[in-house]
C-alpha positions in Angstrom: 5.8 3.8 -178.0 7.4 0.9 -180.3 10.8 -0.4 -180.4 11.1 1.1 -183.9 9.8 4.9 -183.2 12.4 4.7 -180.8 15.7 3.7 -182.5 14.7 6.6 -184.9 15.1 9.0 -181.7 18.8 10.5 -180.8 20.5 9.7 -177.6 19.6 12.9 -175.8 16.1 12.5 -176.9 15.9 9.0 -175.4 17.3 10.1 -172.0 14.7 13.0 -172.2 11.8 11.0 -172.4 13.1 8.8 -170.2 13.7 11.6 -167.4 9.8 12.8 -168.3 8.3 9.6 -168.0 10.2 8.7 -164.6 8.7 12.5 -163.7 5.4 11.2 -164.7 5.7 8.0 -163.0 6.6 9.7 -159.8 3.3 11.8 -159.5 0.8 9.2 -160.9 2.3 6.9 -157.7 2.2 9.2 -155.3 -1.6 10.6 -156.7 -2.6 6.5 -156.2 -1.7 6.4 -152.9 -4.0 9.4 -151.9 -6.8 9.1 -154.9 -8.1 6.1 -157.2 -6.4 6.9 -160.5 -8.7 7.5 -164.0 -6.2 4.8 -165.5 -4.6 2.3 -163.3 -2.6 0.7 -166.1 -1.1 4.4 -167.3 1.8 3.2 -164.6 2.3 -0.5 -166.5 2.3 1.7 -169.6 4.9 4.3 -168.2 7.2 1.3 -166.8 7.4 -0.4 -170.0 7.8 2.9 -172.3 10.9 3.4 -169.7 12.6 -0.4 -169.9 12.3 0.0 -173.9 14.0 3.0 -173.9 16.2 2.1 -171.4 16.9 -1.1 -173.4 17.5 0.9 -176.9 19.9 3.0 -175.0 21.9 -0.1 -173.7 22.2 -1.6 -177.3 23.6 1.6 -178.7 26.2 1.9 -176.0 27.2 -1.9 -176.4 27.3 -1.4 -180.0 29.9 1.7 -180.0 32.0 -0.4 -177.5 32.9 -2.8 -180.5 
């Protein structure tokens, strides 16, 4: 997902892909620990899609505060 797709998105659509992604996150960790994974980098993918979002998120809230 790029930086620009996301600013398109609305807040509450932001914090829902982030909550689904964390979700996804969770599983695919716990499945590694138990079962070699069909894609090993999915979870690099997942972290990164989350710290953009999260980061688009923190520029919107320190943009209202001005």
């Amino acid at each position: 997902m790029r930086a620009n797709d996301i600013r398109e998105l609305s807040v509450e659509e932001i914090q829902s892909r982030i909550t689904g992604l964390e979700e996804e996150r969770f599983r695919l960790k716990f499945r590694s620990a138990t079962e070699p994974l069909e894609d090993p980098l999915r979870l690099r993918w997942i972290r990164k899609d989350i710290a953009r979002l999260k980061t688009i998120l923190r520029e919107r809230s320190l943009e209202s505060a001005r």
